[in-house]
ZATIZA-309011 format. One line per 10 residues: number of its first residue (from 1); their letters; for each residue x, y negated, z of N, C-alpha, C. Coordinates in pm, 1 decimal. Example, Ala and Ser with C-alpha at 12.3 -4.5 7.8 and 13.67 -1.06 7.14 Angstrom:
1	AS	1319.0,569.0,780.0,1230.0,450.0,780.0,1320.0,330.0,780.0 | 1285.0,225.0,708.0,1367.0,106.0,714.0,1290.0,-3.0,787.0
//
This chain:
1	XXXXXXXXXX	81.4,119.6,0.0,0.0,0.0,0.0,86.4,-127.0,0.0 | 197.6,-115.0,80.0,279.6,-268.0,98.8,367.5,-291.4,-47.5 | 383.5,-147.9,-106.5,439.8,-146.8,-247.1,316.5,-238.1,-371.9 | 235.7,-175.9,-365.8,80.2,-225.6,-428.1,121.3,-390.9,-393.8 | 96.0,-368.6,-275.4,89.2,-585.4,-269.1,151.9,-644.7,-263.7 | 282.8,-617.0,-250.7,389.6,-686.2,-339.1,443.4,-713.7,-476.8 | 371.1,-614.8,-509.9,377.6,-568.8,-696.9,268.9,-681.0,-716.5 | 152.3,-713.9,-682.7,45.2,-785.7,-719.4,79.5,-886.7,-703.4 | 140.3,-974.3,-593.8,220.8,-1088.3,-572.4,246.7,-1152.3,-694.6 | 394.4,-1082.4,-689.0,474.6,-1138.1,-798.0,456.0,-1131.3,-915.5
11	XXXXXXXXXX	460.0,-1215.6,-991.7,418.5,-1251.9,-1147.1,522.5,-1330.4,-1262.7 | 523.3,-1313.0,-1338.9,633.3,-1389.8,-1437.9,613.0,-1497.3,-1418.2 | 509.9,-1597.2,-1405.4,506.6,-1750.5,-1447.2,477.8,-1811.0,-1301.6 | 434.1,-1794.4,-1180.4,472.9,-1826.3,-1041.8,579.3,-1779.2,-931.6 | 550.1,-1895.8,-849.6,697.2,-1819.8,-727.2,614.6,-1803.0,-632.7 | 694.4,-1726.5,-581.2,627.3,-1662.8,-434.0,708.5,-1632.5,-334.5 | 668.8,-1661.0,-249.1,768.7,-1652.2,-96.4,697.3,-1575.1,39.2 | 750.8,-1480.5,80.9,697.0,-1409.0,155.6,788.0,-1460.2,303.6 | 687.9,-1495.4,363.4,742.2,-1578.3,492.1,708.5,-1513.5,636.6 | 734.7,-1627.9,715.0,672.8,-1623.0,895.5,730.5,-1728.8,908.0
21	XXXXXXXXXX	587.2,-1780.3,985.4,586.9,-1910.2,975.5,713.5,-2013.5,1116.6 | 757.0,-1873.7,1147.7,785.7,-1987.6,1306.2,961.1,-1933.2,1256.4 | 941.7,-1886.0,1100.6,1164.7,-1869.4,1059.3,1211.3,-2000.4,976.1 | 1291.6,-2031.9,1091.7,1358.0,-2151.3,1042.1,1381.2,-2167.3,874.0 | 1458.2,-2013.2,857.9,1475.5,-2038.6,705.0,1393.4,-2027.3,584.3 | 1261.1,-2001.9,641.2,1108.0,-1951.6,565.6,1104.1,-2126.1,560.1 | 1077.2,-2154.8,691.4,1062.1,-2319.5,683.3,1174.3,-2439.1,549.8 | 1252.5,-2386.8,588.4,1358.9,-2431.6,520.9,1342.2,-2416.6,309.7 | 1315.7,-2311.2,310.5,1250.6,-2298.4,162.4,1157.5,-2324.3,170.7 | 1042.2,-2358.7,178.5,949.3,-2411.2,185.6,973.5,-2562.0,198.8
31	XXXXXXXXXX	1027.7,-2632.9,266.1,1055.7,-2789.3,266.8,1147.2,-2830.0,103.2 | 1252.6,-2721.2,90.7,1258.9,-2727.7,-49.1,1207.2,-2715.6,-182.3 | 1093.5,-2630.9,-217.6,1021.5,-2589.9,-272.0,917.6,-2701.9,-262.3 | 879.7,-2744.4,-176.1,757.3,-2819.8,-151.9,821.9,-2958.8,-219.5 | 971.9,-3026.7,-304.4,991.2,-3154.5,-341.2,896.4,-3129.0,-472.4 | 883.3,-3028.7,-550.6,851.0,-2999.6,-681.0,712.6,-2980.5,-690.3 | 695.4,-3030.6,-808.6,528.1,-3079.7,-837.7,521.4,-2938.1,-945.6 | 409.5,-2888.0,-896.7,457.9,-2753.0,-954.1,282.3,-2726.1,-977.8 | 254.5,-2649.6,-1096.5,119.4,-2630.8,-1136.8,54.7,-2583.1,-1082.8 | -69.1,-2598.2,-1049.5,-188.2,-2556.4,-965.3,-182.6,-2374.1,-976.4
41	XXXXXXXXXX	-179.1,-2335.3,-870.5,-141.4,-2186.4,-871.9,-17.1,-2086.4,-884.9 | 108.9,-2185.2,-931.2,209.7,-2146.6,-953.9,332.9,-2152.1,-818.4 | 290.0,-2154.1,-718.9,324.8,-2127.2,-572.8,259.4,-2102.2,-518.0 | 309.0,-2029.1,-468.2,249.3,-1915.0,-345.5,329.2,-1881.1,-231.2 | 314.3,-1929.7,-115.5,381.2,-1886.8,13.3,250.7,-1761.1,76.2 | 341.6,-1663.9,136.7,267.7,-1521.5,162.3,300.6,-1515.1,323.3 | 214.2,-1516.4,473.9,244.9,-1548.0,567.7,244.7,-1373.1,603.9 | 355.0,-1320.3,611.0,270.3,-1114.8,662.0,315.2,-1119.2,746.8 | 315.3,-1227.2,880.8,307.9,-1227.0,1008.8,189.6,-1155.8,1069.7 | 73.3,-1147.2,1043.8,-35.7,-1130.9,1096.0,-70.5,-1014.0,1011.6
51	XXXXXXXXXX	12.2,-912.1,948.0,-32.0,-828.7,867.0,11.4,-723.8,931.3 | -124.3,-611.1,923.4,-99.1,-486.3,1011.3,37.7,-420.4,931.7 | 80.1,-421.7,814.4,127.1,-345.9,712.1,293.7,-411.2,714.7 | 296.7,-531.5,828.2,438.0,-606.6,774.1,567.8,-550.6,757.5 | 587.8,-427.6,872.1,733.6,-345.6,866.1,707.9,-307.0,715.9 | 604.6,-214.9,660.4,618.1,-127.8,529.9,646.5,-245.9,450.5 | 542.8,-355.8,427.9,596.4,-501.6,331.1,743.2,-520.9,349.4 | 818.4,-545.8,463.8,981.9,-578.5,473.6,1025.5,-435.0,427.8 | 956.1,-308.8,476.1,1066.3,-238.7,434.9,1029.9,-231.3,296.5 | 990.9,-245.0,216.4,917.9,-250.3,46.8,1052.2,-376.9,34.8
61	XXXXXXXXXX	1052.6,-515.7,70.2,1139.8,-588.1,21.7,1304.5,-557.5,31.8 | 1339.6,-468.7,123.4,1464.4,-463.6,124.8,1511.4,-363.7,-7.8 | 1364.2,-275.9,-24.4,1436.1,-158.4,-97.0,1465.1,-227.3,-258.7 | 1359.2,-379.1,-298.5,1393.7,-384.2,-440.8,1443.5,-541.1,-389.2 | 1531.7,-591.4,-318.8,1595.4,-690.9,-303.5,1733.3,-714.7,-214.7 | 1787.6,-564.1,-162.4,1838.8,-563.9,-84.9,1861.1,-610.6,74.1 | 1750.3,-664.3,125.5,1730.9,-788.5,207.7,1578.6,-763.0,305.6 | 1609.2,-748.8,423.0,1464.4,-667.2,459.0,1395.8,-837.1,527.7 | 1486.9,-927.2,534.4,1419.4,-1038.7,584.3,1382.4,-1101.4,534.9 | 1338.4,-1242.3,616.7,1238.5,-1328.1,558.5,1304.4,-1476.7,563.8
71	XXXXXXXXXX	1276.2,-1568.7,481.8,1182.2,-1539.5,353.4,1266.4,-1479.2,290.5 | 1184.2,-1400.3,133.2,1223.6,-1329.9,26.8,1134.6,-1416.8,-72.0 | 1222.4,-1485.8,-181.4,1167.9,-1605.6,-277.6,1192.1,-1556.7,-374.0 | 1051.1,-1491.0,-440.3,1077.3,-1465.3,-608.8,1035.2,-1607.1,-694.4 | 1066.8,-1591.2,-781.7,1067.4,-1666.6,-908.0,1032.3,-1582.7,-1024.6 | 910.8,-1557.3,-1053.7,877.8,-1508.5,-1149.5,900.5,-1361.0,-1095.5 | 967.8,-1223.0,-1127.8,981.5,-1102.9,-1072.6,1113.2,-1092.3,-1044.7 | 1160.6,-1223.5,-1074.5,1363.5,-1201.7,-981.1,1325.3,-1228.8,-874.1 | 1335.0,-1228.2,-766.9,1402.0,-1241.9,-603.7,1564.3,-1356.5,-622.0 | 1540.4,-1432.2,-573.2,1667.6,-1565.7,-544.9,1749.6,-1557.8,-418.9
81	XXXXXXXXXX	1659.4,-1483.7,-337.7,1707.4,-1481.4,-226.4,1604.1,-1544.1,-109.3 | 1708.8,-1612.9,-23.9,1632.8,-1626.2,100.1,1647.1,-1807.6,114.1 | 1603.1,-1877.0,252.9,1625.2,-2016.0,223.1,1757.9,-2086.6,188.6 | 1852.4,-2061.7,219.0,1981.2,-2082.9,225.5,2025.9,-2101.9,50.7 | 1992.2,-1949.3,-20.8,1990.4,-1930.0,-124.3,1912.2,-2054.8,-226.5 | 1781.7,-2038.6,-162.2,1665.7,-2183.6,-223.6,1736.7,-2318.0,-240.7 | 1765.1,-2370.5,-105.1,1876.0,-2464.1,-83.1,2021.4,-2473.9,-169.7 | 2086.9,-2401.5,-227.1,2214.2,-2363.2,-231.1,2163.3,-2415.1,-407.9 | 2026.8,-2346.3,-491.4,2007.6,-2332.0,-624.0,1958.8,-2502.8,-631.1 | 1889.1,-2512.5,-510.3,1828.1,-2650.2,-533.2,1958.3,-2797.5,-514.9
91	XXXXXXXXXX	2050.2,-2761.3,-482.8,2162.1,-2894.2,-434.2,2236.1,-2894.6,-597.6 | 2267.8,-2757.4,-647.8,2336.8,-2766.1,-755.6,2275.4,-2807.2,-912.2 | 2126.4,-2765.4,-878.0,2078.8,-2807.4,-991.1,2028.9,-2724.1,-1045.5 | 2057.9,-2606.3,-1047.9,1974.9,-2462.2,-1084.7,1857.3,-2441.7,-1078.8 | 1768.5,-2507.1,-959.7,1652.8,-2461.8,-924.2,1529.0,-2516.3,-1003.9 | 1561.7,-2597.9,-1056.1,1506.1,-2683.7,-1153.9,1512.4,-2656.6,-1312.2 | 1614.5,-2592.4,-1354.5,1579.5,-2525.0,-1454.1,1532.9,-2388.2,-1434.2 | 1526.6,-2311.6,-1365.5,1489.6,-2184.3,-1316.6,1286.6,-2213.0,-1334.2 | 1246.7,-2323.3,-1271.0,1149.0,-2303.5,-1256.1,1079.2,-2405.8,-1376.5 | 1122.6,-2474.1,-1474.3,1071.7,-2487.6,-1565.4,1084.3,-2426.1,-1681.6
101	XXXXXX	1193.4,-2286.8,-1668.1,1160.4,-2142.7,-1783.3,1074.8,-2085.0,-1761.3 | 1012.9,-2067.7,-1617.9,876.8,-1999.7,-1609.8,757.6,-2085.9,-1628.7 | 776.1,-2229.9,-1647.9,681.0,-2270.7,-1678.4,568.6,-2278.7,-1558.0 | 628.4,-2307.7,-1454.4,564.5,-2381.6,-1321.1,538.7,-2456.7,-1303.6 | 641.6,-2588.3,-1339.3,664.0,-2724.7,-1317.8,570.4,-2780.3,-1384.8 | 485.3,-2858.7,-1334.4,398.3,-3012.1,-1432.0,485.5,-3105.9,-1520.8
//
C-alpha cells in the first residue's frame, strides 16, 4: 500500500515533498520551494506524520531513493534529495531550470 501511494504521488510535471511538519529540514525545503510561483497543482507537500502506514511510506522511500528520511523532494519522478539538497540546487541556480523542464513554473 505505501508502495501504491507513493507511486500515485509522484508525477512527471509536479513536485512533491513528503514531509513532517515539526523537521527543520522539511521546513527548510518548503521555505525554499515556496519563493517559486509555480502552477496551480504542480506542488504538493505530503504530511505522513499522521499516517498509520508512515514506517512502510519511509521504508518505500529509502528503498527507491536511498534515504529513509524526511523530507524526500521529487521533481517530477527524480528524487533531489532532502532540504539541504533543495537549498544547495536553489543557491546555484539549478533549481530553476529543473522546474521549468517539467513545466511547473507560471
Amino acid at each position: 500500500m505505501a508502495q501504491e501511494f507513493v507511486q500515485a504521488q509522484i508525477k512527471g510535471d509536479k513536485v512533491v515533498v513528503f514531509l513532517k511538519p515539526t523537521c527543520s529540514y522539511c521546513t527548510l525545503a518548503k521555505d525554499v520551494l515556496s519563493k517559486y510561483s509555480f502552477k496551480s497543482g504542480h506542488l504538493e507537500f505530503i504530511d505522513i506524520s499522521g499516517r498509520n502506514n508512515m514506517g512502510a511510506i519511509q521504508d518505500y522511500l529509502q528503498q527507491i531513493t536511498g534515504a529513509r528520511t524526511v523530507p524526500r523532494v521529487f521533481i517530477g519522478k527524480e528524487c533531489i534529495g532532502g532540504g539541504s539538497d533543495v537549498e544547495e540546487l536553489d543557491q546555484s541556480g539549478k533549481l530553476k531550470g529543473m522546474l521549468q523542464k517539467i513545466g511547473a513554473l507560471q
